[in-house]
N, C-alpha and C positions, 0 to 999 in steps of 0.2 A: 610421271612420265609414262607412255603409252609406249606399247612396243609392238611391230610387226614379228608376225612369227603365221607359219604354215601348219593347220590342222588337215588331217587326213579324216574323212569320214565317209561310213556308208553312205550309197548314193540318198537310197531312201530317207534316211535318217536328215540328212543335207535339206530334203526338200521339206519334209515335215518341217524342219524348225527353219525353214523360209516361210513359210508359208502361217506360220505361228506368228512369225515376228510380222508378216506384214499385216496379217489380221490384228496386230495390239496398235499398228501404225509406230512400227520401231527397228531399229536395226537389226539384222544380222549380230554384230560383236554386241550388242547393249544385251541381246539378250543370251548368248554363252554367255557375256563376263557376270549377270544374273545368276545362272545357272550352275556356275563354277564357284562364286560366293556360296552361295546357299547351301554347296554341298561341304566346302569347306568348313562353316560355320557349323554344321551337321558333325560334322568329324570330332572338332573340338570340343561338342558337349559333350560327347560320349566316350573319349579319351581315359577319362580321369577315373575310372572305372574302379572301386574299391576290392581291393584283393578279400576272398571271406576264406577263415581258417578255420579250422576243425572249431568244435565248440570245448570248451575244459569245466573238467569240472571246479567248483571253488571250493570246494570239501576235502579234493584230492591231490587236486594238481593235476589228477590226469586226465585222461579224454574221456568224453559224456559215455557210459554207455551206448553201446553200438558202434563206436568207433572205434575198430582197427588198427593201429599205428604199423603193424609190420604186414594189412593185409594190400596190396596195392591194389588192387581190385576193389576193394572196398572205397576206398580215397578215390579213387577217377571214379567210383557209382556217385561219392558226395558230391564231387566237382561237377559231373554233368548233369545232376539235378538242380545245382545252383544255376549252373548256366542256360538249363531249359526257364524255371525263373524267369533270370534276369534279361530272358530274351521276350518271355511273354508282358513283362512289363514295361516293356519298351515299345509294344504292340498301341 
């Protein structure tokens, strides 16, 4: 079932994706409801995103060398070099 509903957008933004749609020879809504899929589908693959924890040692039990357990500074330096990573892999 299709539903009416009211989008507010910039003017420019409006005409650009009119003028898109009539260049594909397609509607207005076919191509939002395109472009809203797409981002949604987007969203979901990247959701599930795997938590990454300190590494341990298996000798010790405890953390690899170089890891700090009571440095926290240390811990947000590992975390934001994982997340630089796993942003350039998504590149």
């Amino acid at each position: 079932m299709t539903e009416r509903t009211t989008v507010r957008l910039p003017e420019d933004l409006l005409s650009r994706a009119k003028r898109k749609a009539a260049s594909e020879g397609r509607t207005l809504t076919s191509l939002i409801e395109d472009g809203l899929r797409s981002i949604l589908t987007e969203k979901q693959k990247h959701t599930k995103a795997r938590r990454v924890l300190p590494r341990v040692s298996k000798a010790t039990g405890g953390p690899m060398p170089g890891v700090e357990l009571t440095d926290l500074s240390k811990i947000q330096e590992i975390d934001d070099l994982e997340y630089i990573r796993r942003i350039k892999n998504l590149k």
